[in-house]
N, C-alpha and C positions, 0 to 999 in steps of 0.2 A: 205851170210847173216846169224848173229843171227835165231837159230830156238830156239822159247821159248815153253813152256810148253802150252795145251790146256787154260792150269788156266790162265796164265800168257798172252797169245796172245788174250784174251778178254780183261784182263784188259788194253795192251796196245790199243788195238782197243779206248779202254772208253775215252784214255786221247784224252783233247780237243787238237789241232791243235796249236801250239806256246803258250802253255802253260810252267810255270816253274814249276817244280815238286817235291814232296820231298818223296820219297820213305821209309819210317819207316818201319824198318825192310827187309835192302835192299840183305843180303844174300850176294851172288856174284854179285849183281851188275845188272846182263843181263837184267832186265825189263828197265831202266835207259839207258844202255849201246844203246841198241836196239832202245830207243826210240830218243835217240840224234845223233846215225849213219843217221837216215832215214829222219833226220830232220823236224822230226813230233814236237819236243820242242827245245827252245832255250836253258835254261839252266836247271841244275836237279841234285839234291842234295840225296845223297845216306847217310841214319842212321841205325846204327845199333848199341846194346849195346855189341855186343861180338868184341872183337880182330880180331878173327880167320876170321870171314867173311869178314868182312872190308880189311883184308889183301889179301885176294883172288879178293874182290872187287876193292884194289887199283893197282896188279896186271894186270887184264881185262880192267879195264881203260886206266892204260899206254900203256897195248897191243895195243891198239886201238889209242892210242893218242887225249885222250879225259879229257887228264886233265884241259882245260881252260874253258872246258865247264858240267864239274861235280866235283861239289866237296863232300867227302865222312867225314862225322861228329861221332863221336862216342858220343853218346849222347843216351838216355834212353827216351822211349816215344817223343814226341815232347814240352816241358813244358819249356826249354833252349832254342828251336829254335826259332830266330828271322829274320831269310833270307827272303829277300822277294819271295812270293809264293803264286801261287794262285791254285794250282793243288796238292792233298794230295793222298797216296796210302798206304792206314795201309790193310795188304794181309795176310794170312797164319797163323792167330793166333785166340786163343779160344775168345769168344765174351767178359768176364771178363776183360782181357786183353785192345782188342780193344778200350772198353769203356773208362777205365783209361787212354787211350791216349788221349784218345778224351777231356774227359772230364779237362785234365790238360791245353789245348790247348785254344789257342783264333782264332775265325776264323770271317773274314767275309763276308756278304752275299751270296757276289761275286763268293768265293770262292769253288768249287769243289770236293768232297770229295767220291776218291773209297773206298768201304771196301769189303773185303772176310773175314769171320767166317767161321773157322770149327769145331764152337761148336756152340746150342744153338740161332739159327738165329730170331724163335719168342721174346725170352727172347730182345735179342739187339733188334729188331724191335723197340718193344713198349719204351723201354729206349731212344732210338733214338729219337722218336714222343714224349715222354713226356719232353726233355731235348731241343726243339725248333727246331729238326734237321727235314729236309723233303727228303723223298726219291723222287726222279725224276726218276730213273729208276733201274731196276732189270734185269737182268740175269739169265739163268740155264743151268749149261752144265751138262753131264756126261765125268770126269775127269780119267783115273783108276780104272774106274766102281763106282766112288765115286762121290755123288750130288756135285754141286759146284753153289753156288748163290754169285753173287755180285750186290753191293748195292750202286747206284751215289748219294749224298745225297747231300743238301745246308742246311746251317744255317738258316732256315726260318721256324716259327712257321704251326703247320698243325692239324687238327685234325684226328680220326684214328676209325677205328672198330677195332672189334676183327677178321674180313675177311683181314683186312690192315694185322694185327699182324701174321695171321699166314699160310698167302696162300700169303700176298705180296699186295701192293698197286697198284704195276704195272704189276704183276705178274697174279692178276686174271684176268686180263683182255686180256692176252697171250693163248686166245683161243686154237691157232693153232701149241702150241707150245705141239705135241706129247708127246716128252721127258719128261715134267714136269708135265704132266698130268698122267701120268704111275706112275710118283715117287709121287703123290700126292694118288693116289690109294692101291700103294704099303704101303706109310706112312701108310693111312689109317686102309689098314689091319692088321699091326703092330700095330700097339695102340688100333684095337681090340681085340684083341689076352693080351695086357695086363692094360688093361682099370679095368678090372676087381679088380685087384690087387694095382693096382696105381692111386688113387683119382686126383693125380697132372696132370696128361696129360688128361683126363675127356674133361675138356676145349677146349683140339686141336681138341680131339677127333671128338669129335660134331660138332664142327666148319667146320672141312673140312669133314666129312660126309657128312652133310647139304650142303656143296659147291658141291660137287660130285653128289649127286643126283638132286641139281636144274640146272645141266649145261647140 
């Protein structure tokens, strides 16, 4: 069997059960590959704007012989894509990025949407919430020794704090989740240490202080 990555065997965990899927920014393929061997989805669509990966992608697929049930698109963001789908996984890219997929895109309600940032998760948070998008659930691993949050969102309008924006909607509420508690601590101390000098992070600062001492 496919062994995928920590990051990666979350997010196949996420995807719904016969769900069709469209992987933006699919690399080599394996998140797709993995989830239509196990027959966890019927069909699932792998994009990617580079040559290279696609080709390694279309490779691993043939390996497998899983060409009638993924097909591999070279396309940029999802703004071209008309497949029908109701399962979305934009993964491994800075939160700037992610957005302009998102935002190019039509989706809806129905539909299902992972994402991983590895940049900037407050900033998309609130972009997200102010853009009609609702997080249903969150994630935290430690990946590499590196945080990893993923975000299940819907197309549906939501209101938000500044607790939503930068601890997590569904996140604060992950009492018992040690791991994320440590790295909220750790953050903490980090944006002490330069709080001082940098008026812009001021905000978090406080925020998840204030969360840390009233829990």
């Amino acid at each position: 069997m496919i062994k995928l990555s920590k990051r990666l065997d979350l997010i196949y965990d996420l995807i719904p059960h016969n769900a069709i899927v469209a992987d933006v920014g699919t690399d080599h393929g394996w998140l797709i590959i993995k989830a239509v061997m196990t027959g966890k989805v019927s069909l699932a669509f792998g994009l990617d704007i580079a040559e290279g990966p696609l080709s390694h992608a279309k490779a691993n697929v043939e390996n497998y012989g899983l060409e009638d049930r993924i097909t591999l698109l070279k396309m940029d963001g999802l703004s071209q894509f008309s497949e029908p789908c109701d399962t979305f996984v934009i993964a491994g890219m800075g939160a700037e990025t992610i957005w302009s997929i998102l935002e190019q895109a039509s989706f809806k309600t129905t539909d299902r949407i992972l994402i991983q940032s590895n940049t900037d998760l407050p900033w998309l948070r609130k972009t997200l919430f102010m853009n009609g998008f609702r997080i249903i659930d969150e994630r935290f691993i430690i990946d590499h020794n590196k945080p990893v949050f993923i975000l299940v969102c819907e197309y549906r309008q939501t209101s938000f704090t500044l607790i939503d924006q930068y601890i997590g909607p569904v996140l604060k509420n992950a009492k018992d989740n040690l791991a994320y508690s440590k790295y909220l601590v750790s953050r903490c101390n980090h944006l002490s240490e330069i709080s001082k000098y940098n008026q812009s992070i001021v905000e978090e600062f406080n925020v998840l202080r204030t969360f840390i001492e009233t829990e």
